[in-house]
VOGUKE-322803 format. One record per residue (C-alpha): residue number from 1; residue in one letter; x, y, z. Coordinates in steps of 0.001 Angstrom, whole numbers. Example, Ala and Ser with C-alpha at 12.3 -4.5 7.8 and 13.67 -1.06 7.14 Angstrom:
+-----+---------+---------+---------+---------+
| num | residuo |       X |       Y |       Z |
+-----+---------+---------+---------+---------+
|   1 |       a |   12300 |   -4500 |    7800 |
|   2 |       s |   13670 |   -1060 |    7140 |
+-----+---------+---------+---------+---------+
end
This chain:
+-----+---------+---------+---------+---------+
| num | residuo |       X |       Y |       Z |
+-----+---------+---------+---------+---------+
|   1 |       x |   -9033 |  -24473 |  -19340 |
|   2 |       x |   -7541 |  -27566 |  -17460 |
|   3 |       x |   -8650 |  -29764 |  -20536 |
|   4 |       x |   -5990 |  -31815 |  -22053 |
|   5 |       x |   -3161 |  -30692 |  -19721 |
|   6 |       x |    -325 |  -31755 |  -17382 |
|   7 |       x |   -1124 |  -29931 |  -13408 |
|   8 |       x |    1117 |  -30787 |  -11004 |
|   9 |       x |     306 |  -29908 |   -7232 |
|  10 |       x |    3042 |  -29701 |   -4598 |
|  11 |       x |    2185 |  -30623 |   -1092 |
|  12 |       x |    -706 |  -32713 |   -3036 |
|  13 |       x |   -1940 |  -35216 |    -338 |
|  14 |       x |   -3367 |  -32376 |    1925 |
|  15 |       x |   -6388 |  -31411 |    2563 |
|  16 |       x |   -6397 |  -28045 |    -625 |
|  17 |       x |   -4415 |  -30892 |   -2740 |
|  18 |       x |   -7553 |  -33804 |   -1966 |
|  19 |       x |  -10194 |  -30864 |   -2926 |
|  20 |       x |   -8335 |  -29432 |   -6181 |
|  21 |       x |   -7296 |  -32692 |   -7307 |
|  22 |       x |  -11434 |  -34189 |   -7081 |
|  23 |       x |  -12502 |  -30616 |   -8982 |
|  24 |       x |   -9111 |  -30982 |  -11647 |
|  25 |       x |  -10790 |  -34308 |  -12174 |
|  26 |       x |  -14090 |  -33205 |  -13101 |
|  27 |       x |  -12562 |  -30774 |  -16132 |
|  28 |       x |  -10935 |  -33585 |  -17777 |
|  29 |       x |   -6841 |  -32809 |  -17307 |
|  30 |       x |   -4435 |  -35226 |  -19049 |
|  31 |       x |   -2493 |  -36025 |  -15862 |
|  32 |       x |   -2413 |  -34717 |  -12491 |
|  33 |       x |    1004 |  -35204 |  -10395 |
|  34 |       x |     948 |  -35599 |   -6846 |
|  35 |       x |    4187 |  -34250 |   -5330 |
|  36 |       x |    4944 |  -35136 |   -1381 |
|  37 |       x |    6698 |  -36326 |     888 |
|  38 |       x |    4032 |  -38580 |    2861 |
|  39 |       x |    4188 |  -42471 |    1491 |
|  40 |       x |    1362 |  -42865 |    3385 |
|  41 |       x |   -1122 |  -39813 |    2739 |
|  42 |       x |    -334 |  -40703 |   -1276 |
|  43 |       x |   -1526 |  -44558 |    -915 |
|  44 |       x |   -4499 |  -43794 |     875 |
|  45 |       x |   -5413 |  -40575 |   -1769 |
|  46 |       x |   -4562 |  -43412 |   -4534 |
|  47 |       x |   -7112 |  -45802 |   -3150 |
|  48 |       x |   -9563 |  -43602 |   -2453 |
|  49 |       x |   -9521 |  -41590 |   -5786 |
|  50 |       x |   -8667 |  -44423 |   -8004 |
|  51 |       x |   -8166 |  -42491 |  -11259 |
|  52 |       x |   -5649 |  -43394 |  -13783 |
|  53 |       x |   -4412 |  -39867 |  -14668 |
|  54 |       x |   -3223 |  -39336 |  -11088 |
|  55 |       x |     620 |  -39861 |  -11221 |
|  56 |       x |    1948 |  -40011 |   -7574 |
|  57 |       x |    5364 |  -38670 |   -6786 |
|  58 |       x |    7617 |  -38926 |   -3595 |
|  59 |       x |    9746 |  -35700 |   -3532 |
|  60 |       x |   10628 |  -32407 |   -1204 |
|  61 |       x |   10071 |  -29373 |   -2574 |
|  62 |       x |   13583 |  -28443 |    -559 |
|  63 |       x |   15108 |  -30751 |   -3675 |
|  64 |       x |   15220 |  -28908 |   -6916 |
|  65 |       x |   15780 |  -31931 |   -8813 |
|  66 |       x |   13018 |  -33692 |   -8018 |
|  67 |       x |   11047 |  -30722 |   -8263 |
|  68 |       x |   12846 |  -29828 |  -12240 |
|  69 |       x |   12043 |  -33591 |  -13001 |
|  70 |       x |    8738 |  -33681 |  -11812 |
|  71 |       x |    8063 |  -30385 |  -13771 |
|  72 |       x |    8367 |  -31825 |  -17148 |
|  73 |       x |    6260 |  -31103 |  -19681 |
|  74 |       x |    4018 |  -29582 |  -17083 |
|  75 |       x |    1240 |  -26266 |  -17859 |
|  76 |       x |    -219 |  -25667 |  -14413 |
|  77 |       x |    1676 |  -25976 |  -10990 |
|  78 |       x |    -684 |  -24931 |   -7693 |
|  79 |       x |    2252 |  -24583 |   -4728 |
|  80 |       x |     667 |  -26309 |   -1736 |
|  81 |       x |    3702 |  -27390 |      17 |
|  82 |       x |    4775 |  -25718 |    3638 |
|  83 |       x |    4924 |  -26145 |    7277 |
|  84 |       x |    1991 |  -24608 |    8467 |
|  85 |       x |    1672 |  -24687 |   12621 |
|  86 |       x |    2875 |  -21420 |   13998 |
|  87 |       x |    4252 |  -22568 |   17329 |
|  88 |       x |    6310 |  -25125 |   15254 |
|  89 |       x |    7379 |  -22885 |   12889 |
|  90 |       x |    8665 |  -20446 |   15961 |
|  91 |       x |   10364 |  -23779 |   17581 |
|  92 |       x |   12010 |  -24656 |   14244 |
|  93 |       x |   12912 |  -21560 |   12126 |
|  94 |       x |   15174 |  -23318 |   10189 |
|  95 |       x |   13018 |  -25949 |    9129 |
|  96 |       x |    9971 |  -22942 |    8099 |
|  97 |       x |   12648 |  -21434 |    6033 |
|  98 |       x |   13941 |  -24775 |    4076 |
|  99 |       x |   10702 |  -25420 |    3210 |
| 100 |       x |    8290 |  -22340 |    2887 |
| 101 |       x |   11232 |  -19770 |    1679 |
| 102 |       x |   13784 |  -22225 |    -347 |
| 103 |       x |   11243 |  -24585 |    -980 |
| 104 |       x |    9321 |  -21667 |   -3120 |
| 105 |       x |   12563 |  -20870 |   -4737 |
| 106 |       x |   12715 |  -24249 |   -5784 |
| 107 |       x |    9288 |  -24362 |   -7297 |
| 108 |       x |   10214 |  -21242 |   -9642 |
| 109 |       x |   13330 |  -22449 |  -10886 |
| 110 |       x |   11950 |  -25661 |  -11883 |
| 111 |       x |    8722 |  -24529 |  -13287 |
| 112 |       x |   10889 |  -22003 |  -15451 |
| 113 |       x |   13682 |  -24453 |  -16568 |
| 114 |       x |   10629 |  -26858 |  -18075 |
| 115 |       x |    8692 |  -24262 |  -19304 |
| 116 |       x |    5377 |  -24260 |  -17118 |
| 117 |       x |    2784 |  -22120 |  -18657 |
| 118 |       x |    1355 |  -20525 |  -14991 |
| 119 |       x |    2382 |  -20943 |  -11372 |
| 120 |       x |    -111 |  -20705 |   -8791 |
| 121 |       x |     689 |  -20413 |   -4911 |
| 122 |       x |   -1404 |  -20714 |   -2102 |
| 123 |       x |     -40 |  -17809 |     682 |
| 124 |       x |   -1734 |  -17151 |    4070 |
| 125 |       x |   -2942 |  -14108 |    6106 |
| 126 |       x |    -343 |  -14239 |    8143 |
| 127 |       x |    1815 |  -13460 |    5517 |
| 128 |       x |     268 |   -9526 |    5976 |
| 129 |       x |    2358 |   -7459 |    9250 |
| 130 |       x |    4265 |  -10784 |   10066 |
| 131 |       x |    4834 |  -11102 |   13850 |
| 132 |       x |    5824 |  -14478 |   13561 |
| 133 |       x |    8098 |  -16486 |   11524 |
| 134 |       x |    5407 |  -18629 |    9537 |
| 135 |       x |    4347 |  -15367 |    8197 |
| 136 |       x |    7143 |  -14176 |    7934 |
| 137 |       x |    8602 |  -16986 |    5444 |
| 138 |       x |    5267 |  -17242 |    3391 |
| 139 |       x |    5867 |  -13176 |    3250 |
| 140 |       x |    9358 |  -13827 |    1552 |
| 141 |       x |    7131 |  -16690 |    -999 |
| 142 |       x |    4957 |  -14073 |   -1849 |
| 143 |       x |    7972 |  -11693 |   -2771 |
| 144 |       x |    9753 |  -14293 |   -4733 |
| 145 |       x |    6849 |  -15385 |   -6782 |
| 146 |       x |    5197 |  -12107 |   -7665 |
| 147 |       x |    9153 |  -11148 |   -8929 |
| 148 |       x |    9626 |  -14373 |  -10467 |
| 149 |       x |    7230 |  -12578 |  -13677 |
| 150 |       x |   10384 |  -10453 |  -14803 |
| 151 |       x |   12886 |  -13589 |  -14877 |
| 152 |       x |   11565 |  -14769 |  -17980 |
| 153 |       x |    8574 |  -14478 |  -20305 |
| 154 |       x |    7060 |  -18099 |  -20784 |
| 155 |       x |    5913 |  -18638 |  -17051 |
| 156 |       x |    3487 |  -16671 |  -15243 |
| 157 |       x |    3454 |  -16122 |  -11331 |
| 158 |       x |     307 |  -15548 |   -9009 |
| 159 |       x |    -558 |  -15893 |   -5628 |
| 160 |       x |   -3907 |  -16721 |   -3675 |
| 161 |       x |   -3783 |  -14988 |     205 |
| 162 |       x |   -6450 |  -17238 |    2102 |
| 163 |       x |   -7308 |  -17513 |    5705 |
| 164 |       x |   -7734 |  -20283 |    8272 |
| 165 |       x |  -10222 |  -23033 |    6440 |
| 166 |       x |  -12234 |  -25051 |    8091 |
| 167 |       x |  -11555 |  -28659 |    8646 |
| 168 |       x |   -7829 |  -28980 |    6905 |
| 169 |       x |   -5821 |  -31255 |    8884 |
| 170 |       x |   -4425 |  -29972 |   12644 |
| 171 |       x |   -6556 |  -27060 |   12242 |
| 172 |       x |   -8943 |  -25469 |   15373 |
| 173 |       x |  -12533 |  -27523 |   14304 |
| 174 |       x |  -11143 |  -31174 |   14285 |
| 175 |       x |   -9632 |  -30169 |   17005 |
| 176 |       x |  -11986 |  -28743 |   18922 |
| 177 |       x |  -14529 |  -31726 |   18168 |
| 178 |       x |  -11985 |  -33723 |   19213 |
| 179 |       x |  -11696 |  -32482 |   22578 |
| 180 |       x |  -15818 |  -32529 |   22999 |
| 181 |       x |  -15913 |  -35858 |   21698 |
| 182 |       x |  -13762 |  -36937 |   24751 |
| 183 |       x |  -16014 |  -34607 |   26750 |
| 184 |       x |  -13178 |  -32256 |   27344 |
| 185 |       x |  -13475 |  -28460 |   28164 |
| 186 |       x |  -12217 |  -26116 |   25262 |
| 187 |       x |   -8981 |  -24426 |   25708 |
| 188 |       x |   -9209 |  -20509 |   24224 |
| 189 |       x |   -6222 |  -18745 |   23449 |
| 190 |       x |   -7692 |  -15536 |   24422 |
| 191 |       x |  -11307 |  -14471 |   24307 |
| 192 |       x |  -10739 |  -11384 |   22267 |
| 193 |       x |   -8813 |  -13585 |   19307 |
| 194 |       x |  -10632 |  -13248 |   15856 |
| 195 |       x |   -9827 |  -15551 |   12433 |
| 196 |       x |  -11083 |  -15153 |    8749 |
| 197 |       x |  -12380 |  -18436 |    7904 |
| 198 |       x |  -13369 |  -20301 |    4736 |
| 199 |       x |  -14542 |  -23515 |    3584 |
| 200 |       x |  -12074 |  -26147 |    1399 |
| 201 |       x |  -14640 |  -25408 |   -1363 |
| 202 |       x |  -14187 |  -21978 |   -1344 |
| 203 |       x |  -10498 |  -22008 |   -1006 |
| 204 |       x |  -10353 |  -24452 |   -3808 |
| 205 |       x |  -12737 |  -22042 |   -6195 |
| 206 |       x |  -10469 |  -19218 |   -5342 |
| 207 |       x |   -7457 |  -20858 |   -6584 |
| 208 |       x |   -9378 |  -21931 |   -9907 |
| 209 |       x |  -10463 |  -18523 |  -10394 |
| 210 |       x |   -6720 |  -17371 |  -10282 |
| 211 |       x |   -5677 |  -20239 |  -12683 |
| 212 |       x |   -8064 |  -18685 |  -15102 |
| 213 |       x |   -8062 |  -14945 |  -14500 |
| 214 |       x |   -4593 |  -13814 |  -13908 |
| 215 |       x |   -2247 |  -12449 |  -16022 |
| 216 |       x |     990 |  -12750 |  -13489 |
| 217 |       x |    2063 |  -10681 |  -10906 |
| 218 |       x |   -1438 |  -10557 |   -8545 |
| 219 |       x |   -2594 |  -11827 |   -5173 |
| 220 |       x |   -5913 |  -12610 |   -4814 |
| 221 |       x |   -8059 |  -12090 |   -2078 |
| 222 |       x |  -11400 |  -14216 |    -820 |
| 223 |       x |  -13640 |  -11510 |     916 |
| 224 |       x |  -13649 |  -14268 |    4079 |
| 225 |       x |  -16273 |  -14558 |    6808 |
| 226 |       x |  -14552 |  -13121 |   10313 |
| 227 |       x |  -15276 |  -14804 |   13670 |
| 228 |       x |  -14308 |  -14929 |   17274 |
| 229 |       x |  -12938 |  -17856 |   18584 |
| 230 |       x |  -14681 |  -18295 |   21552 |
| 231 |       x |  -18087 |  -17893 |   19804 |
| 232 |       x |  -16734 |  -21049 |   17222 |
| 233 |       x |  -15789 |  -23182 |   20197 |
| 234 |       x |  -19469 |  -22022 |   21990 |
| 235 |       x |  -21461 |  -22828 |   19138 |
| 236 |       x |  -19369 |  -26551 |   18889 |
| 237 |       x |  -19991 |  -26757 |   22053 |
| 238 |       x |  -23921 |  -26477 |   21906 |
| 239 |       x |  -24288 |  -28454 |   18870 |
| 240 |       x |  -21967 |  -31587 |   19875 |
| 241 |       x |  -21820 |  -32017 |   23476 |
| 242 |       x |  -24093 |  -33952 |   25179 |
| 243 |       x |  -22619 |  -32380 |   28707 |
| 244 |       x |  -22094 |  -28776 |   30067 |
| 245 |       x |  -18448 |  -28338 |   28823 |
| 246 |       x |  -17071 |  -24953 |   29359 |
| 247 |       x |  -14392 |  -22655 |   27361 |
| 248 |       x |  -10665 |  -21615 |   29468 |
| 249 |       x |   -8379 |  -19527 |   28674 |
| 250 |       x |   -4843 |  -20492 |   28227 |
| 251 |       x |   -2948 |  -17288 |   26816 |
| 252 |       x |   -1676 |  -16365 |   23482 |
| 253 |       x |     339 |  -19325 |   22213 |
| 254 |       x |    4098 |  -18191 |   20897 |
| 255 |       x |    4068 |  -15954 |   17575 |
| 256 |       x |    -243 |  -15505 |   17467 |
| 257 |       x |   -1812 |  -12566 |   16801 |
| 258 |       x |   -4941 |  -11425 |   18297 |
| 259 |       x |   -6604 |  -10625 |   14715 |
| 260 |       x |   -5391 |  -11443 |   11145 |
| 261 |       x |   -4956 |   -9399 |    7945 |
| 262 |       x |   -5501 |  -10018 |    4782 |
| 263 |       x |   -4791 |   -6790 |    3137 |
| 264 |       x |   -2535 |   -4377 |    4803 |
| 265 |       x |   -2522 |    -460 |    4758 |
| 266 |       x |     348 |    -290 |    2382 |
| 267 |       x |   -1161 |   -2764 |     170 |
| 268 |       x |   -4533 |   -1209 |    -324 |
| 269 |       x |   -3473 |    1331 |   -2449 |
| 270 |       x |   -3161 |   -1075 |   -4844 |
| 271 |       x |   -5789 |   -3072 |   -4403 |
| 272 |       x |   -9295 |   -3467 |   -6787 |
| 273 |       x |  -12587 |   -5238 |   -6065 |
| 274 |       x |  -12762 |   -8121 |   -8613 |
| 275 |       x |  -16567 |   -9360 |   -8718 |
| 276 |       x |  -18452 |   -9450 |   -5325 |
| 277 |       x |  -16388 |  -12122 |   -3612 |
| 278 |       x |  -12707 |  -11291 |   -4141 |
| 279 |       x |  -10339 |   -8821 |   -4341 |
| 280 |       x |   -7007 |   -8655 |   -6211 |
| 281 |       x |   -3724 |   -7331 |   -5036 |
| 282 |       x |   -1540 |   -5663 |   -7807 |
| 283 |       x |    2749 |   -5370 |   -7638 |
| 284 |       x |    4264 |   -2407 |   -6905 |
| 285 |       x |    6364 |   -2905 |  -10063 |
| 286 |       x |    3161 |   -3360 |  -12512 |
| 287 |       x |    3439 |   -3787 |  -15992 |
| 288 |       x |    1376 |   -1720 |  -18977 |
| 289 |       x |   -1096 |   -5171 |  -19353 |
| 290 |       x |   -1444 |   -5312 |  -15788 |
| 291 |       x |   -2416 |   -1510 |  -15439 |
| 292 |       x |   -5180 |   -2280 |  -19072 |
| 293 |       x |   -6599 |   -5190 |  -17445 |
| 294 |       x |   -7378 |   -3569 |  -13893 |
| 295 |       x |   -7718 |     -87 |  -14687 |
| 296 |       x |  -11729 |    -121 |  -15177 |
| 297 |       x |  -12355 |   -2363 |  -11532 |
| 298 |       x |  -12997 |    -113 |   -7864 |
| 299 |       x |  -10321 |     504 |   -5739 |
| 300 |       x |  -10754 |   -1502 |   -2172 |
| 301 |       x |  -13074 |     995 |      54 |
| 302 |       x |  -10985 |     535 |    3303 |
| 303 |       x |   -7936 |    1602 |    5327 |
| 304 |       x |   -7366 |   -2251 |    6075 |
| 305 |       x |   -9058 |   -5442 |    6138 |
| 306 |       x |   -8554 |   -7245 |    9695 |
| 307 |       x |  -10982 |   -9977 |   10777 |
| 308 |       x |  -11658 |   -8088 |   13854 |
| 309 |       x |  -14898 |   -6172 |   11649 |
| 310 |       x |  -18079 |   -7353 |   10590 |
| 311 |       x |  -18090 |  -10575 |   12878 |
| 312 |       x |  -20301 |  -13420 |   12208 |
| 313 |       x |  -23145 |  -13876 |   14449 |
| 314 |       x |  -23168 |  -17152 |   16420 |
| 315 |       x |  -26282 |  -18174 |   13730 |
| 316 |       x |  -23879 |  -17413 |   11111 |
| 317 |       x |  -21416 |  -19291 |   12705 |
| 318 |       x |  -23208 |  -22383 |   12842 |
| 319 |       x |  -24333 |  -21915 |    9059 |
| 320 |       x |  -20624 |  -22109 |    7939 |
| 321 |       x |  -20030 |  -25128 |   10030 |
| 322 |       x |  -22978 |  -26610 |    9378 |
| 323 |       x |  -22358 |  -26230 |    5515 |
| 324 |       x |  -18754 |  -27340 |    5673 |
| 325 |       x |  -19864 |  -30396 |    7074 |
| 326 |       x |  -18928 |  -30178 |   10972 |
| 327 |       x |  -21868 |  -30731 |   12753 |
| 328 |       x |  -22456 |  -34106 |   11505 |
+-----+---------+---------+---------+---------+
end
């Protein structure tokens, strides 16, 4: 599929952008553009992946120029690009919405003025019943790209709805190894707190999967391991430490929820199992070859899908990190 073409990844020196660059590699692209803002982060992914067809580019996505220009002659563009951190998001509003909300708008003006064959964007969780403003901005991406299909007929829109994966950079594990390395107890939000979870593998399989399968207009869903948090931090805790460090609690940081979403009760309507691992959201304004190409699939058997069901085991728990590479 990627054979021969021009991808171009926004926010590309991340840690999604350093995983789906290495598998874009493998399928033989023509060029792969790196689009960010860190000098830095792009040198270091330069040396380390050493491959001629990786262009680098120094841009905001807030800049619609630089995104239009760096859109030439482009076929695939995965949107990586947004601030992130929830409590900084709630601090800074403003910022949030430059980036995740006009940012977007950005992305699908440029990759319709140059013709991109397929946009791709990475959404969140907390994008589903936003109680903070993180989710609520990536809800307003999600809007704009799933109506960006009717604005023309050349570029297709899709977006991927993940959870929190393991490992990407100022997320909870390197964190809390971090804090056992310096033989530090583990603060816990709240002991009741539950996350999906998902390896950069996965995520990065799930976006591929998109690439190839959509037609424009879906979300797509990774059926996503569920965990507490305090079990996560336990099971760090017994694997790492080489002292009796203990959990705390600290209280629900500003904008958290206790559990996520990844499908809502208004959305599952609408929603179709698609294979054993994933699940596919479609618009509420769906087209005849949208309606052909799902009409044969299962609807999604339940009322919501929260990450407070069907917990992991603290076994199972130590599988995923174990896999992802965390208990090294």
């Amino acid at each position: 599929m990627f054979e021969g073409t021009i991808c171009l990844i926004t926010g590309g020196t991340g840690s999604w952008g350093k995983e789906l660059t290495r598998k874009l590699l493998a399928m033989d692209p023509k060029e792969i553009r790196i689009f960010s803002r860190n000098e830095s982060a792009q040198v270091a992914m330069q040396r380390s992946l050493n491959d001629q067809r990786l262009r680098f580019i120094i841009g905001d996505v807030r800049e619609l120029s630089a995104l239009t220009d760096a859109c030439k002659d482009v076929d695939y563009v995965f949107h990586l690009a947004a601030l992130k951190h929830v409590p900084i998001c709630e601090k800074q509003p403003d910022e949030a919405l430059k980036t995740n909300v006009l940012g977007t708008e950005n992305v699908i003006k440029a990759s319709i003025a140059q013709g991109v064959k397929k946009v791709i964007d990475v959404s969140t969780d907390k994008a589903v019943d936003p109680v903070n403003f993180y989710g609520m901005t990536k809800a307003y991406a999600e809007k704009l790209m799933i109506r960006a299909n009717f604005l023309g007929e050349a570029t297709r829109f899709v977006c991927v709805r993940g959870g929190n994966v393991l490992g990407t950079q100022g997320s909870i594990v390197p964190y809390f190894r971090e804090l056992i390395r310096q033989d530090k107890n583990i603060p816990i939000t709240s002991p009741l707190m539950t996350r999906f979870f998902l390896t950069v593998s996965e995520a990065i399989e799930l976006l591929l999967k998109a690439s190839a399968e959509s037609q424009g207009g879906e979300i797509f869903v990774m059926k996503m391991k569920t965990c507490n948090i305090i079990d996560l931090a336990e099971v760090l805790i017994e694997k790492l430490s080489t002292s009796t460090l203990q959990t705390y609690e600290i209280g629900i940081r500003l904008g958290e929820k206790l559990h996520e979403v990844l499908v809502s009760e208004f959305e599952v309507h609408r929603t179709y199992q698609f294979g054993s691992h994933n699940f596919v959201i479609l618009p509420e304004m769906i087209s005849p070859e949208l309606t052909a190409k799902y009409a044969a699939l299962p609807k999604a058997a339940f009322i919501k899908y929260h990450s407070n069901h069907d917990l992991m085991s603290k076994s199972q728990i130590q599988e995923l990190l174990r896999k992802g590479g965390f208990l090294d």
